[in-house]
C-alpha positions in Angstrom: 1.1 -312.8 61.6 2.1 -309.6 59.5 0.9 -311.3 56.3 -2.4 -312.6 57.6 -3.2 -309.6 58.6 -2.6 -308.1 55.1 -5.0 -310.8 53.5 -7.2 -309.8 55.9 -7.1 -306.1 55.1 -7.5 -306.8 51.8 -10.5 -309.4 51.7 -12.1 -306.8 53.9 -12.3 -304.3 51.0 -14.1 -307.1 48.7 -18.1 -305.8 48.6 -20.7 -306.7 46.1 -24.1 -305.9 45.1 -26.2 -308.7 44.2 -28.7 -307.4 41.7 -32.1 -308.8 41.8 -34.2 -308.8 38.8 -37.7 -309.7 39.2 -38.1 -313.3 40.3 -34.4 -314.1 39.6 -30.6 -313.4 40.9 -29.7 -311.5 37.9 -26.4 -310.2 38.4 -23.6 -309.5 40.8 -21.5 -306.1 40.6 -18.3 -305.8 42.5 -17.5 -302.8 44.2 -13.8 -301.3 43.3 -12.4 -298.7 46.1 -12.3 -295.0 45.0 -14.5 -295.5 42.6 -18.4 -294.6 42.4 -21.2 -296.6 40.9 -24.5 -294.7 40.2 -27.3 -296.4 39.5 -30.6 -295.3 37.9 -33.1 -295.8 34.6 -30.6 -293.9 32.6 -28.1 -295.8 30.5 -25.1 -293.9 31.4 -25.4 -295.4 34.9 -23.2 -297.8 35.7 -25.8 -300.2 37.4 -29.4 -299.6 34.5 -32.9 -300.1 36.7 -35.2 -300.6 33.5 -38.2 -299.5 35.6 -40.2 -296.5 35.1 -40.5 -296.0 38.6 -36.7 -295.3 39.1 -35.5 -291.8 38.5 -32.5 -291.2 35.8 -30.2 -290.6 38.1 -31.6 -292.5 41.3 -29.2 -293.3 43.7 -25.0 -293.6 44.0 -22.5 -295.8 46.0 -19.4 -294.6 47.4 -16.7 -295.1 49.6 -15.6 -293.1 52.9 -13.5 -293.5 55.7 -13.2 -297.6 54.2 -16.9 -297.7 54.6 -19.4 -298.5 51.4 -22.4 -295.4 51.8 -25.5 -295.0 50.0 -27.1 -291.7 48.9 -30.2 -291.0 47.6 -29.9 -288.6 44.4 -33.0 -286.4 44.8 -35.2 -289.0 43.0 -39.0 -289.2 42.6 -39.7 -292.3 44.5 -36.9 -292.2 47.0 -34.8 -295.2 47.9 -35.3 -298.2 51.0 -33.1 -299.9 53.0 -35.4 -303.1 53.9 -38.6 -301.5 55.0 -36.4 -297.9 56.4 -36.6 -295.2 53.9 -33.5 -293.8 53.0 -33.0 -290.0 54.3 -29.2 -288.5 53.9 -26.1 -291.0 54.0 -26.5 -294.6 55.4 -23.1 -297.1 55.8 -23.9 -300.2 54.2 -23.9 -303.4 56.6 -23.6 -307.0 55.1 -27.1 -308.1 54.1 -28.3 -304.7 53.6 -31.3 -305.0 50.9 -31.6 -301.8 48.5 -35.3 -301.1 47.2 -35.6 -299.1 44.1 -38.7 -299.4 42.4 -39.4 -302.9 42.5 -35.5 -303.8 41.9 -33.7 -305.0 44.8 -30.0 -305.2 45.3 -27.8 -306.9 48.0 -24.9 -305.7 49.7 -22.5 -308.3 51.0 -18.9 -308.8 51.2 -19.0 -312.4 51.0 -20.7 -313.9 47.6 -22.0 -317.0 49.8 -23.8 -314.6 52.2 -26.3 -313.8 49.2 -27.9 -317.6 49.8 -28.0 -317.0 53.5 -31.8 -316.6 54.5 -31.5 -315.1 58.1 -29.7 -312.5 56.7 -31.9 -311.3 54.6 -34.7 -311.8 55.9 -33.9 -309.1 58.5 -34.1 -306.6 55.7 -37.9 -308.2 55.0 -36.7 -309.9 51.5 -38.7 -312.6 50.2 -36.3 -315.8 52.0 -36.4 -317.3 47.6 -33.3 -319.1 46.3 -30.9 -317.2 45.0 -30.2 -318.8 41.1 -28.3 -317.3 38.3 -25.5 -315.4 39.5 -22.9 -314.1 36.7 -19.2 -312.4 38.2 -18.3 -309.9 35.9 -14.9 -311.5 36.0 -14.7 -314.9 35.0 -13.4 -317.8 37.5 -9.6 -317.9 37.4 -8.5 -320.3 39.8 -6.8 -323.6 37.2 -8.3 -326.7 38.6 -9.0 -329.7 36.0 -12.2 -330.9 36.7 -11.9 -334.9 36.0 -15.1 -335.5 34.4 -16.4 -338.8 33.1 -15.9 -340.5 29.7 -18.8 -343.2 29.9 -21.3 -341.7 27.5 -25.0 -343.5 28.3 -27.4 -341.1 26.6 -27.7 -339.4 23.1 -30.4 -337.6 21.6 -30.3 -335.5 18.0 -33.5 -333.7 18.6 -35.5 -333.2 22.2 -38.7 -334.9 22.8 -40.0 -331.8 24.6 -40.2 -330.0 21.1 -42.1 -332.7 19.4 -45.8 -331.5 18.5 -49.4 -333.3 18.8 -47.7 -336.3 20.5 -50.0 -336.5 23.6 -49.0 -340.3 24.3 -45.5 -339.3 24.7 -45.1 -336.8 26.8 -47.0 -339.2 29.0 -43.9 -341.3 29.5 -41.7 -338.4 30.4 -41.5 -337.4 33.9 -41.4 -334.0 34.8 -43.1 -333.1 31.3 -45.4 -330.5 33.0 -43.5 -328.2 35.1 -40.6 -328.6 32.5 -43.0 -328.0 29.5 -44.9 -325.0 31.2 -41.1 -323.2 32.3 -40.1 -324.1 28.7 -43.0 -321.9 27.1 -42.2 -319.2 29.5 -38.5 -319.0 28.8 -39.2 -318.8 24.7 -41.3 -315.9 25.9 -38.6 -314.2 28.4 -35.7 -314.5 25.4 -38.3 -313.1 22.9 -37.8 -309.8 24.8 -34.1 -310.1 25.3 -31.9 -308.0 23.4 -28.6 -308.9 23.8 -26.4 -312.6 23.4 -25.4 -312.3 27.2 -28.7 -311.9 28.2 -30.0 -315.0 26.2 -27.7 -317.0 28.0 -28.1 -315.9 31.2 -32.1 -316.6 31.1 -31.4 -320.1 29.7 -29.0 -321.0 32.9 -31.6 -319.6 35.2 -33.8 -321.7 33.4 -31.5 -324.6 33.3 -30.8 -324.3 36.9 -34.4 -324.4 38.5 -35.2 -327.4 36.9 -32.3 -329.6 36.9 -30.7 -328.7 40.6 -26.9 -329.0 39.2 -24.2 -328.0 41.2 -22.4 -325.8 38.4 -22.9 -325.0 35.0 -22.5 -322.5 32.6 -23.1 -321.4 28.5 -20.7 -320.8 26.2 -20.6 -319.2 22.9 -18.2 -318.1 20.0 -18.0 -314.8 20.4 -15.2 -313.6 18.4 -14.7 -314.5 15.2 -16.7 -318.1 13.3 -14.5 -320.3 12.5 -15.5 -323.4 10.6 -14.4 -326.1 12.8 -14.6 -324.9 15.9 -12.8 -326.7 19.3 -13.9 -326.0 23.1 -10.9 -323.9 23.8 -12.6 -321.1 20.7 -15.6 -321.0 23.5 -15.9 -318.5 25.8 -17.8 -318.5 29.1 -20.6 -316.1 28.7 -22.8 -317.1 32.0 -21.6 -319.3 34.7 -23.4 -320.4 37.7 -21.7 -322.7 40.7 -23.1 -323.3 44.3 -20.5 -325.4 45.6 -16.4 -324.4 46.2 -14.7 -324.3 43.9 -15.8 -322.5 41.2 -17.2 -323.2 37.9 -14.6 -325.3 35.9 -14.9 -325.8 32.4 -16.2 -328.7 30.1 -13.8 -330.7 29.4 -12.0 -331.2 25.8 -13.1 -334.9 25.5 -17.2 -334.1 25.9 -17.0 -330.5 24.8 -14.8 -331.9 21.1 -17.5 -334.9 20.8 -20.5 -332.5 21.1 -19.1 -330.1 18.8 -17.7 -332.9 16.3 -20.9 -334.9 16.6 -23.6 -332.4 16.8 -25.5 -334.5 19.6 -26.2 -333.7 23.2 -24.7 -336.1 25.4 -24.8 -337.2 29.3 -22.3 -338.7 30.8 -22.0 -340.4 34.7 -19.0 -341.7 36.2 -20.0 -345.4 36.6 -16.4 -346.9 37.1 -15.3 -345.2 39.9 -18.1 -344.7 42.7 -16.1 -344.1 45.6 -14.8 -340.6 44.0 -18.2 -339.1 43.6 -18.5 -335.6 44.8 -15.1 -335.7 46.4 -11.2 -334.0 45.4 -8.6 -336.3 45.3 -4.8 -336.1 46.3 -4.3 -334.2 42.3 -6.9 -331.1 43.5 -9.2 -332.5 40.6 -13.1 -332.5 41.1 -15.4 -335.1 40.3 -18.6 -335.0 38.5 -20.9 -337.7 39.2 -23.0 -336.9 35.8 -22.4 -334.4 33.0 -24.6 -333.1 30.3 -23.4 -331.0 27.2 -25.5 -329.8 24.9 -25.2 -328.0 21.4 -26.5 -324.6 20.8 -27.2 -324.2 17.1 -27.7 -321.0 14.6 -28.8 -322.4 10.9 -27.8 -325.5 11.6 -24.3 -324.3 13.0 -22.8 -324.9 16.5 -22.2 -321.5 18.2 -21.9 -322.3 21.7 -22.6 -325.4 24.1 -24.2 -325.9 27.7 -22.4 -327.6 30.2 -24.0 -328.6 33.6 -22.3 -331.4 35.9 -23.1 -332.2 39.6 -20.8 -333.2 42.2 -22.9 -334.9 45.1 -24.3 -337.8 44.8 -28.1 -337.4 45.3 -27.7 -334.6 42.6 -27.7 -336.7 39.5 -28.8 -335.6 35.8 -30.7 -338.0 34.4 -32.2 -338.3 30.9 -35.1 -336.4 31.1 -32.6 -333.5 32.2 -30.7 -334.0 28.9 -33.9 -333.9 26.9 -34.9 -330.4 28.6 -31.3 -329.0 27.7 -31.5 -329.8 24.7 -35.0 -328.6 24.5 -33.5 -324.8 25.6 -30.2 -325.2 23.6 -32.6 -325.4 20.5 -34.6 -322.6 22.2 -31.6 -320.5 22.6 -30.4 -321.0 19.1 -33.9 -320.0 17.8 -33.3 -316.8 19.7 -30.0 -316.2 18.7 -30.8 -316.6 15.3 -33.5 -313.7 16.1 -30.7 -311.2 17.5 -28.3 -311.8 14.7 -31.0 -311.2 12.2 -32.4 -308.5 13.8 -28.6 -306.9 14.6 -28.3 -307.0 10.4 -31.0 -305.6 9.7 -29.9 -302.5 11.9 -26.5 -302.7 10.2 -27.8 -303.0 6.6 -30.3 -300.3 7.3 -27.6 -297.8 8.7 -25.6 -298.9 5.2 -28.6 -298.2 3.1 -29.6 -295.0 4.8 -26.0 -294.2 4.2 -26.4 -294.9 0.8 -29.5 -292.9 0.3 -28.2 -289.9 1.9 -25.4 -290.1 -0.9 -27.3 -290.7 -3.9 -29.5 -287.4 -2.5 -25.9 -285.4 -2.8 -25.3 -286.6 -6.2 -28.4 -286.1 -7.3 -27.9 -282.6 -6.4 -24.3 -282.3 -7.1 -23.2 -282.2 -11.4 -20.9 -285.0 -11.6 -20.2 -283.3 -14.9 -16.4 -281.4 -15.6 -17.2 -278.9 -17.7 -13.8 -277.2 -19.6 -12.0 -277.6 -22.9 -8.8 -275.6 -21.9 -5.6 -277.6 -22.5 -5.3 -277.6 -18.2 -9.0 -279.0 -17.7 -7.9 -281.8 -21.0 -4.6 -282.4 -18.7 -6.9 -283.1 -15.8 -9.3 -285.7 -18.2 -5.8 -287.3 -19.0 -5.0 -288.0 -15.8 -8.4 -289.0 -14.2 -8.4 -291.3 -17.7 -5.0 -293.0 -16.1 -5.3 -293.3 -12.7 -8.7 -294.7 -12.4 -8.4 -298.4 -13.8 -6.0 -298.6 -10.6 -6.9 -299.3 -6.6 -3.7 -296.9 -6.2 -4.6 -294.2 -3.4 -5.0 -290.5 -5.5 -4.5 -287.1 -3.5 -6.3 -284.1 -5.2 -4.7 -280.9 -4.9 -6.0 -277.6 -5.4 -7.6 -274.6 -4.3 -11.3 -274.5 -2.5 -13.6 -274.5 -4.8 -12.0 -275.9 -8.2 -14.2 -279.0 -8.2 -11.8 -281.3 -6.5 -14.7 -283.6 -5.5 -16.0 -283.8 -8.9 -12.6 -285.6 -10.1 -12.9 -287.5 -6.8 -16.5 -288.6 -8.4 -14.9 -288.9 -12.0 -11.8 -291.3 -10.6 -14.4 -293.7 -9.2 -17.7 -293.6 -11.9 -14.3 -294.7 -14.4 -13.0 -297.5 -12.4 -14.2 -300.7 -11.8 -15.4 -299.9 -8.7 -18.4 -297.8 -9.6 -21.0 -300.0 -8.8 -20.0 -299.9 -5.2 -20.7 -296.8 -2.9 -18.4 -293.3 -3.0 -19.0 -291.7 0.0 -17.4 -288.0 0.8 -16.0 -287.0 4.1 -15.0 -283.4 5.0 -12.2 -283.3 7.5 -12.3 -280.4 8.4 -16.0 -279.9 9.5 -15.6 -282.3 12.5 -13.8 -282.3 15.7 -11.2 -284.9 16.6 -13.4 -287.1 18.5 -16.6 -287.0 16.2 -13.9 -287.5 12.9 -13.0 -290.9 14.6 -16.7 -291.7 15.1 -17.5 -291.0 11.2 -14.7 -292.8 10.0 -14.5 -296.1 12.2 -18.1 -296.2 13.5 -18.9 -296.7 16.9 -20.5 -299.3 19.4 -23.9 -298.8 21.6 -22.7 -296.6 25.0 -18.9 -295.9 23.6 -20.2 -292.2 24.7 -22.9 -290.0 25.6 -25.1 -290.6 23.3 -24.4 -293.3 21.4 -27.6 -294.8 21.8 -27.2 -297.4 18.5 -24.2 -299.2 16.9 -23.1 -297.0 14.0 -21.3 -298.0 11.1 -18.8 -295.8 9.8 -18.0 -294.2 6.6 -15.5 -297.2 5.8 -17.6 -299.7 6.5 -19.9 -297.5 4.3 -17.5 -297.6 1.3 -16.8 -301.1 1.4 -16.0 -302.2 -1.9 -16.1 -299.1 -3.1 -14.5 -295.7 -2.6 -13.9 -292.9 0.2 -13.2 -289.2 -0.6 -12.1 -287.6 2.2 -11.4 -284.2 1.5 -9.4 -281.0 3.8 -7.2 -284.3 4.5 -4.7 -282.0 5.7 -6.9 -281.4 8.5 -7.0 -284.5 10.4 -5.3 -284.8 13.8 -1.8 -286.4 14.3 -3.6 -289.3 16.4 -6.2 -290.2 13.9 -3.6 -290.1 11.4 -2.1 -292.6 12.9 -5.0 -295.1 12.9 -5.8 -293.7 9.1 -2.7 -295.4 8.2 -2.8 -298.8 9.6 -6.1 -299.1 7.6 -4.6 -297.9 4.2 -1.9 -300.1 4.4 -4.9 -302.8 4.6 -4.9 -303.5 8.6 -8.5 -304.2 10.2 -10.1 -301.4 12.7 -11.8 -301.7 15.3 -15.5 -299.1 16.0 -14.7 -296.9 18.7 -15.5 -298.5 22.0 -15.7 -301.8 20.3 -13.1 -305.5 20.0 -14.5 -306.9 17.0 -11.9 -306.4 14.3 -13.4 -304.9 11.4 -11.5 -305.5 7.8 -12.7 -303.8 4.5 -12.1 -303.4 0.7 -12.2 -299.4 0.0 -10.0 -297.0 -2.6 -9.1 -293.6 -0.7 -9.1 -290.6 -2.6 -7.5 -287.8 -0.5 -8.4 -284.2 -1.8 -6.7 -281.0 0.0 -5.4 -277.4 -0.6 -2.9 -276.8 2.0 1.0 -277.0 1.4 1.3 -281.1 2.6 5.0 -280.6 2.5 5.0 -277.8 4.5 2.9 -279.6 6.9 5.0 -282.5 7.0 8.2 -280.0 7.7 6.2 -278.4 10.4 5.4 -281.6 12.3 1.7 -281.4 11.7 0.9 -284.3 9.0 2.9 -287.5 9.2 5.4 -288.3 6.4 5.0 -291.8 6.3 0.9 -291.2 5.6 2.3 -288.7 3.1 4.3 -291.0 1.3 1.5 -293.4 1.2 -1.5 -291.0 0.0 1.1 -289.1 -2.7 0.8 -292.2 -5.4 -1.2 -290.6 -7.8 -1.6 -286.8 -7.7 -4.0 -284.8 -9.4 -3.3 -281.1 -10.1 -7.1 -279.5 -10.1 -6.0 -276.0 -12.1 -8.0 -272.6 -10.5 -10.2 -270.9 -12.3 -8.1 -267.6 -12.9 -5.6 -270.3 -14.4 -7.9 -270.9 -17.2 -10.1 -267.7 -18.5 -10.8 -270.1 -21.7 -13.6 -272.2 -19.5 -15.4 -269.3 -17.9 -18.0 -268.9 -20.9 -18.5 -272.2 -21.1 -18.8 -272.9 -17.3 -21.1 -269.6 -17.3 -23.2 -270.9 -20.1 -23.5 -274.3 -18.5 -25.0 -272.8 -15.4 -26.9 -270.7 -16.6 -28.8 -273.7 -19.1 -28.8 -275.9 -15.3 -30.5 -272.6 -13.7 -33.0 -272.1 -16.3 -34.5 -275.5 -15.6 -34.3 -275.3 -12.0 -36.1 -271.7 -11.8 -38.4 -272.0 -14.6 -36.8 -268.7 -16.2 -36.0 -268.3 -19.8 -33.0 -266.2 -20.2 -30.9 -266.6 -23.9 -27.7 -265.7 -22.2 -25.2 -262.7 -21.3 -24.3 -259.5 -23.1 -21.2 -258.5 -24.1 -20.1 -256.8 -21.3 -21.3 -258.9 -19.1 -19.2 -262.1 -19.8 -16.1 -259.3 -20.7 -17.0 -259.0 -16.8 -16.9 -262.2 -15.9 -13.5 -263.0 -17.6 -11.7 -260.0 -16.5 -12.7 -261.1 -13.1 -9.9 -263.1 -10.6 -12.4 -265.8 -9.3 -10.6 -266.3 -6.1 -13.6 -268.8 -4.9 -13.7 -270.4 -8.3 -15.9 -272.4 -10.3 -17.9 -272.8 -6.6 -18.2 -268.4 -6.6 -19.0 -268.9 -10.2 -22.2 -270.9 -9.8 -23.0 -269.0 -6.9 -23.1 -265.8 -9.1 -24.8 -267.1 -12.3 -27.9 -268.5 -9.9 -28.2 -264.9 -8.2 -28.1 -263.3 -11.9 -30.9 -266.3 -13.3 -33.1 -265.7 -9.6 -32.9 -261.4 -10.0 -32.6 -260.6 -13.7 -35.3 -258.8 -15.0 -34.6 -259.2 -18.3 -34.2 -262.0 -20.7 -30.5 -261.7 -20.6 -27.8 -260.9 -17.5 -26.6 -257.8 -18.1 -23.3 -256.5 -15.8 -25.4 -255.1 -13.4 -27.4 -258.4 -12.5 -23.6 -259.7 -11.5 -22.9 -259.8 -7.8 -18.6 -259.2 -7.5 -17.3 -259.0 -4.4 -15.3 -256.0 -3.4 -12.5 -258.6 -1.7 -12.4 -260.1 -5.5 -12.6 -257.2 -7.7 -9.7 -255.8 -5.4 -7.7 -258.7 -6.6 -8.6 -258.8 -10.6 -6.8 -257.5 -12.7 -6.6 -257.3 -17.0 -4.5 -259.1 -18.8 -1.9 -257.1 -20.6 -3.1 -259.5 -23.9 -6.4 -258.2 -23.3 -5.5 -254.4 -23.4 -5.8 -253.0 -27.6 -4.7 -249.8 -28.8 -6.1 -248.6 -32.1 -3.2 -245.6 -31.6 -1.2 -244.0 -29.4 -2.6 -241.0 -27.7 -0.7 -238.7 -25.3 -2.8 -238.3 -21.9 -1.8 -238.0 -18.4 -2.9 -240.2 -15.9 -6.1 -238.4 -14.7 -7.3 -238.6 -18.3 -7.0 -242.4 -18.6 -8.8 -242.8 -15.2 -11.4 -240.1 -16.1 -11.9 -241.9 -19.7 -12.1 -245.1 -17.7 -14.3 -244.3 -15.0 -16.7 -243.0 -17.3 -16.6 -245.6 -19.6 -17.4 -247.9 -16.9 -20.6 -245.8 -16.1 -22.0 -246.1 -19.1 -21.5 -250.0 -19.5 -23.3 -250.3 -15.9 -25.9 -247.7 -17.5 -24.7 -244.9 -14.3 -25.5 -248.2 -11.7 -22.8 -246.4 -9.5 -22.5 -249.2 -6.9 -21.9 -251.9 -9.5 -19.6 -249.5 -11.0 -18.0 -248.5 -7.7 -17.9 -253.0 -7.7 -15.8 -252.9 -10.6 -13.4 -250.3 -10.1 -12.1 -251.5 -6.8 -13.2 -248.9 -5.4 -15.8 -247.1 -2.3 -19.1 -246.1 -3.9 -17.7 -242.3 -1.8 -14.6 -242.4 -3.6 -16.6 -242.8 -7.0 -18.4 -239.9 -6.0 -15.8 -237.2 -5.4 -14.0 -238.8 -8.5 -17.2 -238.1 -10.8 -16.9 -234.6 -9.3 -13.7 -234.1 -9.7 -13.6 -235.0 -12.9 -16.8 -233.3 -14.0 -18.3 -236.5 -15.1 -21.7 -236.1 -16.4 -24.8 -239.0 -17.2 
């Protein structure tokens, strides 16, 4: 008694809402306890109403007391209950029919109550036959459903597709209504977007005109594989009137369609006595059985299976020529959606693509330095680019570390496929992921479109990602399965995605010191340090600063239009003497604001912008210091001689001179004071 009632507690709690779709059943969604379903036009709902009448955010289903209630969300047409407009919280009742916009949806805690008429014609809903209904869970329950093996039919291609053949449709009954529901399904799947929604159209289809007891599509939905065999299929729409459930084609019809590329119909002539009845095994008959091909360029991707069980509900051959007729319909719209699903992807590539070119267009890809460090770093590049060995850059911000990332893949023999640069560290956790592995449609607010990401991007070709140091533990983790050649999957996707891609890792913290401190992984250290590139600062080698300066200064010219011959004296003694603690990056950045503001045709030290945090930290060389003789003076001579000296070079400019001193432009002024310091 106990346990009765416990299966009756817990069947109680079992509620659905059959969607209804204009004409058609279109879908059934199964209310969990605890958990709320909104439904609206917005695609964050969990129930979408494509209608323009429906609000965003139109209406929500929740659970109180045990009881399913309905709530209208404040939206612009309101909500019904049969013809009763919904004001403040209603229980749901078995049978209950929920209007929003012209979208109805049935509430019932039984899926058989959704044919009964009298029930819901009390709620004033068209008393139509309910066709087409999909579970979101697919049918569990093992029985083997004994199907015949007495093939009587075969057809390659259907006669309902043949063209300017008047005299033959005349011998096919049916031709009419079967022909006119034909032309409107091609149109209905021309407006479908998705494989899912393909098939379920076709069953509907399938299912008004044939009058089978069960039947469902299938389709190859992960992974192509050559040869494939009816246990690679999986059910995509099933529909089933009868108990029990839909029950799979068998392996005998399902291997011969797929082997033979032919539609077949089978009946069970031997045994006549068994039709539409289960026998002592549990097994179900099938009076007649019809299995058609679905094909995409000419190969199989799914079948159609419909079989009836009674014996006034036979298929007969002008039902197989009508499957077949929307198999090949269904293929042709397949074929569609896969093209069209490409096109997105190569688009999304390409765009990708054009975004980099644009970077390197504005990006030198040229190292500029003859120092014996910068002729260390060609050396290296030189070695470590005929390789698909993973490089890590080192060095500090600003030394050019993508430039070597750029040189390392134009030298190898990967540089007719993409390099594409990631920074690390200018993306949260979450939107890092994205940018690496791509995403699927609705894996978050707002991903409206399928993205790929940036190693898809790379494929057969190289990804920079640079400020590696500053990726998080958990997307380490995944990094790493991919480097060691493992296949990904986009974020909120299955499909396994496997690519060919060189990493170059760049970075300037202390890896090691991370790795101690528990914030980068040792293993992923291990596996990026292969080849390691040393990217010297600039401070490191004085030697290249004319020849950087010079360089950038011939690059600004052209941009700007100017005409400046090039830097006094004093100017590049400046520019040397200075510590460069942003690098060759502060270096550009100061040779463009000399080229824009100069106002004469050459820089002088005063058309050099030096920050006070830099010229705090410069210093001169001892090697650069020369003494003609000695001469005794105390230390407020030297800095009186010094400070003067510097005036005159800046031409009494006593900010810039203030700049170069290290000092407030205040301080230069009591010191000129002090020291009687005249123009």
């Amino acid at each position: 008694m106990g346990t009765e009632t416990k299966r009756s507690n817990s069947t109680a709690k079992v509620a659905y809402l059959v969607i209804r779709d204009g004409s058609k059943w279109a879908d059934v969604f199964r209310l969990i306890p605890g958990r709320t379903v909104t439904i609206g036009r917005a695609a964050t709902n969990q129930i979408v109403i494509r209608e323009e009448q429906a609000s965003r955010q139109h209406a929500e289903v929740f659970q109180t007391d045990g009881k399913w209630t309905i709530r209208d969300m404040n939206s612009r047409n309101g909500t019904a209950i049969g013809r009763d407009r919904l004001v403040g919280d209603r229980v749901l009742q078995p049978g209950d029919v929920i209007w929003i916009a012209n979208t109805q949806l049935v509430y019932v805690n039984d899926l058989t109550n959704a044919y009964d008429k009298k029930l819901l014609s009390r709620n004033e809903v068209p008393p139509e036959t309910l066709v087409g209904l999909e579970l979101d869970d697919q049918p569990t329950e093992s029985i083997v459903t004994a199907e015949p093996t007495t093939i009587t039919h075969r057809r390659q291609r259907p006669k309902f597709l043949v063209e300017d053949d008047d005299a033959l449709l005349e011998t096919i009954p049916k031709v009419g209504r079967a022909a006119t529901r034909l032309c409107r399904l091609a149109f209905e799947l021309a407006n479908e977007t998705s494989a899912k929604g393909i098939a379920r159209l076709a069953l509907d289809t399938l299912i008004e005109i044939t009058k089978i007891d069960a039947g469902a599509v299938l389709m190859l939905t992960r992974g192509r594989p050559r040869d494939p065999s009816p246990d690679d299929l999986e059910v995509v729409a099933w529909h089933s009137s009868r108990l029990p459930e839909y029950q799979r084609v068998s392996h005998f019809l399902g291997q011969t369609v797929l082997r033979e590329g032919e539609a077949v119909l089978a009946r069970d002539i031997q045994d006549d006595s068994a039709l539409g009845l289960r026998d002592s095994k549990g097994e179900i008959h099938a009076t007649s059985v019809i299995c058609a091909p679905i094909r995409v360029n000419n190969r199989i991707v799914g079948l159609v299976h419909l079989y009836a069980t009674t014996p006034d509900a036979y298929l007969d051959p002008d039902d197989l020529e009508f499957t077949l007729a929307v198999a090949e319909t269904m293929g042709l719209a397949l074929k569609t959606r896969y093209r069209e699903q490409k096109l997105v992807e190569d688009l999304s590539k390409t765009r990708t693509e054009i975004d980099l070119l644009r970077e390197q267009l504005g990006v030198q890809s040229e190292i500029v330095g003859s120092s014996n460090a910068m002729l260390q770093v060609h050396q290296q590049i030189a070695q470590a680019a005929p390789s698909n060995a993973t490089v890590l850059i080192r060095g500090e911000s600003g030394v050019g570390k993508e430039l070597v990332a750029r040189a390392v893949h134009f030298s190898s023999p990967r540089k007719d496929g993409p390099f594409v640069c990631l920074n690390c560290a200018a993306l949260t956790e979450t939107l890092l992921e994205s940018e690496l592995f791509g995403h699927e449609r609705g894996a978050f607010t707002g991903a409206t479109d399928r993205k790929i990401g940036k190693f898809e991007a790379a494929d057969k070709g190289t990804l920079m990602l640079d400020e590696i140091g500053e990726m998080s533990l958990s997307i380490q983790a995944k990094f790493l399965r991919v480097l060691e050649g493992h296949p990904f999957e986009r974020v909120g996707g299955s499909k396994s995605v496997k690519v060919d891609v060189r990493v170059i890792a760049a970075t300037n913290r202390d890896l090691e010191k991370a790795v101690r401190e528990g914030l980068f992984r040792k293993d992923l250290f291990f596996r990026l340090h292969v080849v390691r590139i040393d990217v010297p600062p600039l401070r490191k080698r004085p030697e290249d600063i004319p020849e950087l300066a010079n360089y950038f200064l011939q690059s600004f010219n052209k941009a700007t239009g100017r005409k400046i011959h090039g830097f006094s004296a004093n100017a590049l003694a400046m520019l040397s003497r200075y510590r460069w603690p942003g690098n060759v990056r502060e270096l550009r950045n100061v040779i463009e604001r000399a080229v824009v503001l100069a106002t004469s045709n050459t820089i002088e030290p005063e058309d050099l912008s030096l920050t006070n945090l830099a010229a705090s930290e410069s210093q001169i060389e001892p090697t650069q210091m020369t003494y003609t003789s000695y001469q005794p003076m105390t230390l407020e001579d030297v800095e009186a001689r010094h400070i003067e000296a510097t005036l005159h070079a800046c031409k009494w400019n006593k900010s810039r001179a203030a700049t170069i001193l290290g000092i407030e432009r205040s301080t230069l002024d009591r010191k000129i004071k002090r020291y009687n310091i005249k123009e």
